[in-house]
C-alpha positions as CSV (number, residue, x, y, z in Angstrom):
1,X,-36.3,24.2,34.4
2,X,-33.7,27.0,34.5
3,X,-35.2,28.2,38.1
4,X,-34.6,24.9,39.3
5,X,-31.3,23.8,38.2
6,X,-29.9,27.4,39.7
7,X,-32.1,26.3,42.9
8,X,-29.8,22.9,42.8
9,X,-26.7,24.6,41.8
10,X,-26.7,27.0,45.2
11,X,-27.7,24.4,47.3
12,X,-25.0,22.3,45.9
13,X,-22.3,25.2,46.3
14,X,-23.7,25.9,49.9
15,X,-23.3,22.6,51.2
16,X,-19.6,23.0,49.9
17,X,-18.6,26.0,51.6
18,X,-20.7,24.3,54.9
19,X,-18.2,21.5,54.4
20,X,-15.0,24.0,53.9
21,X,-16.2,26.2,57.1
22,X,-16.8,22.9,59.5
23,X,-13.3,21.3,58.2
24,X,-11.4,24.3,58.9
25,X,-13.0,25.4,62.5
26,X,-12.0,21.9,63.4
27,X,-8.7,22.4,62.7
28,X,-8.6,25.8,64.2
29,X,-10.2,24.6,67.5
30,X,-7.5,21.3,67.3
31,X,-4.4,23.7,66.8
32,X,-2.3,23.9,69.6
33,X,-2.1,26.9,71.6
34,X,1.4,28.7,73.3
35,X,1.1,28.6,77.2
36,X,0.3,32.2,78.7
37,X,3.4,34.1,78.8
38,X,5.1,32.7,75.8
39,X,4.1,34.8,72.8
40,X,6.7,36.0,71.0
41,X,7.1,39.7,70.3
42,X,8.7,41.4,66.7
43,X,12.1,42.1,66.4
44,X,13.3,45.3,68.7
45,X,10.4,45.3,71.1
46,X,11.1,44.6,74.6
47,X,8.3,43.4,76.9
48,X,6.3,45.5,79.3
49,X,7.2,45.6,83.2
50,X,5.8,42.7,85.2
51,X,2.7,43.3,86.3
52,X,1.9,46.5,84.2
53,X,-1.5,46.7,82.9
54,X,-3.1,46.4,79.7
55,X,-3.1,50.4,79.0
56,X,0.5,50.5,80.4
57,X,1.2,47.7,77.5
58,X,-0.1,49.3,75.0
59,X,2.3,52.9,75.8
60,X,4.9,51.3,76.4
61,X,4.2,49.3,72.8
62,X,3.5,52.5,71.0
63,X,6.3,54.6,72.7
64,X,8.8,51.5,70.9
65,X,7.3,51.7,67.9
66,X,7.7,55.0,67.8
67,X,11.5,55.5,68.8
68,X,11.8,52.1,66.3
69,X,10.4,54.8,63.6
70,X,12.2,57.6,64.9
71,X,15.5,55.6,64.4
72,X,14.8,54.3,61.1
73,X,13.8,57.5,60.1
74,X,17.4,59.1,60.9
75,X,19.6,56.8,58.9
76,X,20.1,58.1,55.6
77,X,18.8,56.5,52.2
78,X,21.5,54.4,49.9
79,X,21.9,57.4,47.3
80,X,22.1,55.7,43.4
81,X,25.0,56.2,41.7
82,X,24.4,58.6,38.6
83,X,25.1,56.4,35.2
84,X,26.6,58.5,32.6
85,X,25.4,57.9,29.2
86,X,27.9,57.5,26.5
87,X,27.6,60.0,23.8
């Protein structure tokens, strides 16, 4: 009896996450998508030359992130003010 109700039980819970998994690739596959060209890029980074390829991207991506780092890097922490404590 025991073997059989956890039988039931996982068939029950795998039809669920079948129903979850079917729902949301639906939506995914419904979801509208940016025309080619248009994605947007983070704060700071600039786009790659027209017509560069892929590898060329990715430099050109990695040599901004690191000057972005670089930069960042250079300003100087916000020191906390020292609290006295009253004796």
């Amino acid at each position: 009896m025991r073997a059989v109700f956890g039988l039931v039980s996982l068939l029950v819970v795998l039809a669920i996450v079948g129903l979850l998994a079917k729902k949301q690739l639906s939506a995914v596959k419904s979801a509208p998508t940016l025309p080619t060209g248009v994605a947007e890029m983070p704060a700071g980074f600039s786009s790659a030359p027209a017509g560069a390829t892929v590898q060329q991207q990715s430099q050109h991506m990695q040599q901004q992130f690191k000057d972005n780092l670089e930069k960042s890097l250079q300003q100087p922490r916000p020191m906390p003010e020292d609290k006295k404590a009253d004796e």
